[in-house]
N, C-alpha and C positions, 0 to 999 in steps of 0.2 A: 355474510356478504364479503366478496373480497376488497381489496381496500387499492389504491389507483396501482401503487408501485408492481403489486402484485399481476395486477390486470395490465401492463407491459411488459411484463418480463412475459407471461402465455404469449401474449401477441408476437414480440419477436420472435420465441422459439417456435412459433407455427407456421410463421415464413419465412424458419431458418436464417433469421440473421443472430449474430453474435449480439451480446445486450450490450449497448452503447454504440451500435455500430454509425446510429442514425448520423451521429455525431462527428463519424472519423472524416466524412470528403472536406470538412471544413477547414479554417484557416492550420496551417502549421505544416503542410506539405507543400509547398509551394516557396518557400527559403526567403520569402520575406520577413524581417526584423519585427519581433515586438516592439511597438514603439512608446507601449504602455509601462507605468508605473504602478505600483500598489498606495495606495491608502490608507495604511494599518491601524488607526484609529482616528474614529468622529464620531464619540459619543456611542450611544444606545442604539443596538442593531436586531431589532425586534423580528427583523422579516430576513435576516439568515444571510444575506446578503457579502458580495467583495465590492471592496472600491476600484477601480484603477481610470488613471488619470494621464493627461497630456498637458505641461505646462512650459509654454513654446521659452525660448532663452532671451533673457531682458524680457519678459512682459509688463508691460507699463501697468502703473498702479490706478486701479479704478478699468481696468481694461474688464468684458464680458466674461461669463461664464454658459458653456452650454451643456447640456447634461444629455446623455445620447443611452439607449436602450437597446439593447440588439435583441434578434426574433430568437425563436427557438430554434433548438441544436447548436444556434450561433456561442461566441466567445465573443468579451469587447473587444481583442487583438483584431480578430478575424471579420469585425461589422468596420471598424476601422481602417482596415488596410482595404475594403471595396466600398467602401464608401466614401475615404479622403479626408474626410473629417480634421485628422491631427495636421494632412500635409494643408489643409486651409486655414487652419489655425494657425500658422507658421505665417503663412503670408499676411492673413488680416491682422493677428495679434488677438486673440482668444484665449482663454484656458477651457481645456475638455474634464468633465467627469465622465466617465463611464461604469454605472453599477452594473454589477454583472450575479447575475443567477449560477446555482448550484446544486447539484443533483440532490442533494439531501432534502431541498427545498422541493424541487418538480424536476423528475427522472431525465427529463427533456430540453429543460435548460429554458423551459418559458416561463416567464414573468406571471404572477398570478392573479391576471388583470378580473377574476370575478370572482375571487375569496373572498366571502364579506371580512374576515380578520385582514387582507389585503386589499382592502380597499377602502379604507375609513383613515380618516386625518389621524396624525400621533396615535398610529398604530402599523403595526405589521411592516411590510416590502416601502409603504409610502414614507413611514416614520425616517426608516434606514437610510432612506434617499434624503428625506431632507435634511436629514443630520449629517448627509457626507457633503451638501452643498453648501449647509454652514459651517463644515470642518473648511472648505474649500476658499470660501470667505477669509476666514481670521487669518489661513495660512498662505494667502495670496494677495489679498486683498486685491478682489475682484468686486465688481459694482453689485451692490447686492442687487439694485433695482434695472439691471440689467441681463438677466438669469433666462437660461429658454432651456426647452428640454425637446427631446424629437428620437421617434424609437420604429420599427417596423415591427407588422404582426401584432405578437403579444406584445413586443414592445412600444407597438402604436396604440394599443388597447392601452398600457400601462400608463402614456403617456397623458392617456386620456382620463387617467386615476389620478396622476398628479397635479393637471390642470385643474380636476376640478375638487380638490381634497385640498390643493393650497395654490391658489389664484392671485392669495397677497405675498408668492414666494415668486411666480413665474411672471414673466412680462411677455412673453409668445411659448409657443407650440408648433409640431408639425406630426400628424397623425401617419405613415404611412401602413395600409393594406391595415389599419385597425378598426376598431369597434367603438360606436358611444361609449362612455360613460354609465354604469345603472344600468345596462343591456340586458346582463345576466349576472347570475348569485350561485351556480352550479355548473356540475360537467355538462349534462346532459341540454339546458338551457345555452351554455355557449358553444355546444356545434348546433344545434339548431339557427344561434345567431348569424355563427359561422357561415353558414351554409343559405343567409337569406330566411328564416323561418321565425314567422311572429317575432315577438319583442314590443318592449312599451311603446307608448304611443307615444310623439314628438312632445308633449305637453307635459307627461309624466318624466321622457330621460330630461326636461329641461328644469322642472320639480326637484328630481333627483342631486344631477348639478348644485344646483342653488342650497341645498339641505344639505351638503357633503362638508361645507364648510362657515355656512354660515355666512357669507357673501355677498355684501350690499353695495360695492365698489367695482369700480370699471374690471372689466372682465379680461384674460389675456388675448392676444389676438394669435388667428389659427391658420398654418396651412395644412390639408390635407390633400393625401394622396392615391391615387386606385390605380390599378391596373383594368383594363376594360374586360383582361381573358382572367383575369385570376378566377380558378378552379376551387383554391382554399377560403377566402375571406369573398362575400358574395357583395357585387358593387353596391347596394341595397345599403349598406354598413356608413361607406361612403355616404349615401344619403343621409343616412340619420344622424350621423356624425355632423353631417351642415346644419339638419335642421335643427337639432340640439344648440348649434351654436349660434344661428343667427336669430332665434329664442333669443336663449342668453345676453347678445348685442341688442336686441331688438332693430335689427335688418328683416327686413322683405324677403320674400321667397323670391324677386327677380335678382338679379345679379347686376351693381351699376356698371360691369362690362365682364365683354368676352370676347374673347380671341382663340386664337390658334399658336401655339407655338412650338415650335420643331415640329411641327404635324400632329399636335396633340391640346386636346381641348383645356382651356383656362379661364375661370371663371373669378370675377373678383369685387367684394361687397366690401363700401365702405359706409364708415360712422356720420352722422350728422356734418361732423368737421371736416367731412373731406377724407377721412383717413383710413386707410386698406386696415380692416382688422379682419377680416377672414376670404381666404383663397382657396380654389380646390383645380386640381390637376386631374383629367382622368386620360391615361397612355393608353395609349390604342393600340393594338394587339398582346398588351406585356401581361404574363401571369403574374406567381406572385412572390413580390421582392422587389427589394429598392431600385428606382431606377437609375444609373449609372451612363455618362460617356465617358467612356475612356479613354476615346482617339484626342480629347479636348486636354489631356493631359492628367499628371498623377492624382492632382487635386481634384481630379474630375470622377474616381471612382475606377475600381477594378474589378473585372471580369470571376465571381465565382458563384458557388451556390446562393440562390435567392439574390445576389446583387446582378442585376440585367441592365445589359446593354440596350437602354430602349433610342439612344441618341439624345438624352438630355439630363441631365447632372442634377438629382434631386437637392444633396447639399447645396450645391453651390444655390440654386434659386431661392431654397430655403433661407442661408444666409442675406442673400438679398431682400426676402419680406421681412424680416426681424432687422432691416436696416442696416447690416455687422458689418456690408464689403466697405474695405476702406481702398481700395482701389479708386482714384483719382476721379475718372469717368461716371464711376459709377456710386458715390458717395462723397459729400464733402463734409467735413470735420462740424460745421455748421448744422449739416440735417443730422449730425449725429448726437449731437446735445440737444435738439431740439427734440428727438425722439427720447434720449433720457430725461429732459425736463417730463414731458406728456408722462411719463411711467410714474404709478403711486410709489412710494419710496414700499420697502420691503421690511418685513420686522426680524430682517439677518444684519442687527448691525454689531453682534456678537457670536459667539458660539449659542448653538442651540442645551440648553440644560437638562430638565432629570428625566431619565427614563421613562419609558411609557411601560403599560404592561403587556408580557409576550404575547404577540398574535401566531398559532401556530401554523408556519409552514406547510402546507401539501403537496403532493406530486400531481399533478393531473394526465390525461392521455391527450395525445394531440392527433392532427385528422392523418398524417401518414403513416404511424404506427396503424392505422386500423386499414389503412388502406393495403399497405406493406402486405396485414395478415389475411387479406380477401375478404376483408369485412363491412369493406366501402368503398364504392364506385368512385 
């Protein structure tokens, strides 16, 4: 049997592209600045993983940390510069992680959101990641108990591994164009998911969930996001991603409101207390990739592959449900203690210690190679 890496290199040379090619429209032609840093060491890096980072000038001590995932073929430079991230960190006062994938891990630069070795607490991709958030910790001193993480695609999927593998590290989430959690365990299982096709039942991905970590404590709070046209991740995913989660919160299948906003549907369930712990977005007409305004300014998201102009600015909203804008109008210093009081404290109030054991790396195929090669509509 061929083995994945293999099974992409036939596929490009069948629809003549150059191997890597998938890769090239991305960030690095376009002459905008990296504005990332490297990371070069946080301990034990089981899942093969780079760090690189944004840490804005004078960050004040105890200020947040968000940890950002980008899809495949993508680079953290390049999910970065269209999606704004570092230029809003600048103005709110944040520091960014960015982990970033590597061919030797998965050909295509996706996250390996349903390797069982990549998907289990203090193991593999998940371990690396939380070893670089508590590198990011001791060497910035950012609030442990105020940590989010947010990824598209595989990255949305990924992020969906890390909420629910370590729940007592994150205090929100934002899923874009991903997958539940426990979906899938193989290739062939996650383009099925991919593409809308079976998968567990809302009672087993919320089983799943709750068994990842062992979890008996307030849960992180979530926004997720869909594209209504996306052709790659089927809005079905979307679903299950809420139902998993308002399980998990124990919320209702109603939503205590909904609205419209920028012309696109917004739904929003809160806790007992009053309090927004999980939101979903679904953009109307937009395929699939981060939604982005650009005309709203730098901070608002740039125009390139998978980052779409759908007329509303995913970061930025995101910031606003995890409470971050310190923007005057729209946050005061008051609601923002009070949402760190509510957060459980985190058990990053040092560097993370000993190694776990190696989870090995894979390459997987993703749906436009196969599409590239005439092998999928």
């Amino acid at each position: 049997m061929r083995n994945i890496s293999d099974t992409i290199a036939r596929l490009t040379r069948a629809a003549n592209l150059p191997t890597g090619a998938m890769g090239a429209h991305m960030f690095g032609g376009a002459g905008e600045a990296d504005r990332l840093t490297d990371l070069d060491a946080f301990g034990a890096n089981p899942g093969g993983l780079r760090a690189r980072t944004y840490v804005p000038a004078d960050l004040p001590q105890g200020a947040p940390l968000v940890v950002v995932l980008h899809g495949c073929t993508q680079t953290a430079a390049g999910y970065d510069h269209g999606s704004g991230w570092s230029r809003l960190a600048d103005r709110h006062g944040f520091a960014l992680l960015f982990p970033e994938q590597r061919r030797a891990n998965n050909p295509n630069l996706c996250f390996n959101w349903f390797v069982p070795a990549d998907t289990v607490r203090d193991d593999g991709e998940p371990l690396s990641i939380r070893n670089m958030v508590a590198q990011m910790i001791a060497d910035h001193g950012v609030d442990p108990a105020r940590v989010f993480v947010t990824g598209l695609s595989a990255g949305g999927a990924m992020t969906a591994v890390m909420l629910a593998t370590y729940p007592d590290v994150f205090a929100g989430g934002a899923a874009i164009a991903g997958l539940p959690y426990g979906s899938a365990s193989t290739v062939p299982e996650a383009f099925d998911r991919m593409r809308g096709h079976g998968g567990p039942s809302r009672d087993l991905l919320a089983e799943r969930a709750r068994a990842a970590a062992g979890h008996d404590g307030r849960w992180p709070t979530l926004s997720i996001w869909q594209g209504a046209a996306d052709q790659t991740v089927a809005q079905s995913n979307a679903d299950a991603i809420a139902g998993q989660w308002r399980d998990l919160h124990g919320l209702p299948e109603r939503p205590t409101q909904e609205e419209m906003i920028d012309g696109h549907r917004h739904r929003v369930w809160h806790d007992a207390n009053g309090r927004s712990v999980l939101e979903e977005y679904r953009i109307a007409g937009m395929g699939h990739g981060t939604p982005i305004d650009p005309t709203a300014g730098s901070d608002h998201g740039a125009s390139a592959a998978y980052m779409l102009d759908a007329g509303i600015a995913s970061s930025h909203l995101i910031l606003r449900f995890w409470g971050l804008e310190t923007d005057a109008e729209e946050m005061t210093v008051d609601a923002a203690e009070e949402q760190r009081a509510e957060t459980p404290a985190s058990p990053f109030a040092m560097p993370m210690g000993t190694p776990m054991a190696m989870g090995g790396p894979v390459g997987t195929v993703i749906e436009t190679a196969l599409r590239n090669a005439g092998l999928m509509k």
